[in-house]
N, C-alpha and C positions, 0 to 999 in steps of 0.2 A: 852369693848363693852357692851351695857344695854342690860339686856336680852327681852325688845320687838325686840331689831334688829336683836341679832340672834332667835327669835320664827319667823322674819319676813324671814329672809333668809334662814330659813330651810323652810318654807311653799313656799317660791320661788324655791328651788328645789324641793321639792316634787313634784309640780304641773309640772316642767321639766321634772321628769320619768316616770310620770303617763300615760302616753300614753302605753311607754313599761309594762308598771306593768298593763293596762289593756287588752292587749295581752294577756299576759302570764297568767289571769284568765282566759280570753274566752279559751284558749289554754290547762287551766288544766283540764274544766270540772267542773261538779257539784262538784267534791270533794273540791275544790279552791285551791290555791296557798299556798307552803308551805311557811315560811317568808326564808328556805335555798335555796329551788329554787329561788326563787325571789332576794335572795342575788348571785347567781349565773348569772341569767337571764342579773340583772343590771350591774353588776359587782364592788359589791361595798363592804363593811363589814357588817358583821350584825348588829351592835350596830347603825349606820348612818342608815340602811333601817330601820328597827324597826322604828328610830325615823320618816324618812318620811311618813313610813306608817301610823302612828298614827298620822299626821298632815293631810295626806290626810282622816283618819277615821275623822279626828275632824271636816273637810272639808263639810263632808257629802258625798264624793266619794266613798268611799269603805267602808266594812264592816267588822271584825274580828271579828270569833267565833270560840268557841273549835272544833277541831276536835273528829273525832268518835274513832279512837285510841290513846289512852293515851291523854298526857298533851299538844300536839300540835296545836298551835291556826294555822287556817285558814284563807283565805285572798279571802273575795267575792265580788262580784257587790252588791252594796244598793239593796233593795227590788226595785222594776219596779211598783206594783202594792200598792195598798191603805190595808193594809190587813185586817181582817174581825173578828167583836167583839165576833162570835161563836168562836173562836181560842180561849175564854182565859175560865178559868176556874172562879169558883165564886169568891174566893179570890182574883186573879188578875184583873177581875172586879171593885173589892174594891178597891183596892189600887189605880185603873188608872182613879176610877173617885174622891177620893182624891187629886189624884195630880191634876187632872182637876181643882178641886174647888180653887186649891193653884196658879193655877200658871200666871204669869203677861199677862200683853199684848203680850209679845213676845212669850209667851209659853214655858218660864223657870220657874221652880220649885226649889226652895231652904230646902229639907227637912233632917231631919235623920230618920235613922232606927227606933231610940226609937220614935218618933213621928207617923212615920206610922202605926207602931206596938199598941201603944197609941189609936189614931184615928181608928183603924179598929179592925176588928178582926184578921187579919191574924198577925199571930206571927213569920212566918220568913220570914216579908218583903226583906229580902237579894234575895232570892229566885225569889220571886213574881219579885222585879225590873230586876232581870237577864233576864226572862220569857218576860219580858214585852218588852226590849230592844232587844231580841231574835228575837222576833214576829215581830218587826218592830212597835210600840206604841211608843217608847219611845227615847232616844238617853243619856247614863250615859256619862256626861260631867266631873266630877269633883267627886270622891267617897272618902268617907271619914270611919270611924268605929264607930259601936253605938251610940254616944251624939254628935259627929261629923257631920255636915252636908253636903249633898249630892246636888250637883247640876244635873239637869234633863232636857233636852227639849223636851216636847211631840210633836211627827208627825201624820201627815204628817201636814202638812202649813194650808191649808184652809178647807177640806170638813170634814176629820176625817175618819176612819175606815168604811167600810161600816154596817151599820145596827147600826151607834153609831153617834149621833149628839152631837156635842162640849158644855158644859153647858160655857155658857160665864161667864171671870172675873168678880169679885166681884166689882163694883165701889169703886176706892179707892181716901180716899179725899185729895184735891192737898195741898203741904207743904208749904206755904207759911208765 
């Protein structure tokens, strides 16, 4: 079987238990959903939810972030709201209007580490994209290490952060 069909038939059930898996957030509260509970909830093995859940993160449904004890990722609702360029600090400022200046039409971004770090002054872009994709600016699609590039889409779709207006793509000339 190519793997587009099964990436296709695993996003076809994800999008099948999403319903229940968006229960069982509203249901856990601010803290979010553990990936055990949620494997409980569904009734299914860990290794198969993991994979759903991260098809529906890739979806743009849900969202994973560490928990506040220890190593335990958490399972939330996407942000609701646009959120706000006072939220970042000056470094991650840098970094988000770099990726700005980079990235296509679609609002993808192709960079690495060593480049950000290169172009800016912050020196542990790692950090900075974590923060950034935290806050809700960003979405880490593809990660890669140091010389390795990173794929990135900035959010939200059309207006941008509040108190931050989108610098538009760089006209780029067509390959013919």
């Amino acid at each position: 079987m190519p793997a587009s069909q099964i990436n296709s038939d695993s996003k076809m059930e994800a999008l099948e238990i999403e319903d229940e898996v968006l229960a069982a957030i509203v249901d856990a509260g601010p803290d979010g959903l553990s990936y055990q509970d949620g494997c409980e909830i569904v009734g299914m093995g860990y290794d198969r939810f993991y994979l759903l859940i991260q098809q529906l993160v890739s979806l743009g449904r849900l969202k994973v972030e560490r928990g506040k004890l220890g190593n335990q990722n958490r399972i939330f609702l996407p942000y609701q709201e646009a959120p706000s360029i006072s939220a970042l600090t000056d470094k991650q400022k840098e970094v988000l209007e770099l990726l700005c200046s980079k990235m296509d039409d679609e609002r993808y971004i192709s960079i690495s580490y060593n480049q950000i770090s290169r172009l800016t002054s912050c020196r542990c872009p790692a950090f900075a994209i974590e923060r950034l994709d935290y806050k809700g600016f960003l979405a880490v699609l593809e990660s890669g290490r140091g010389a390795w590039s990173n794929l990135y889409r900035i959010y939200p779709e059309q207006n941008g952060p509040r108190g931050y207006s989108w610098p538009r793509p760089e006209a780029r000339p067509s390959e013919h």
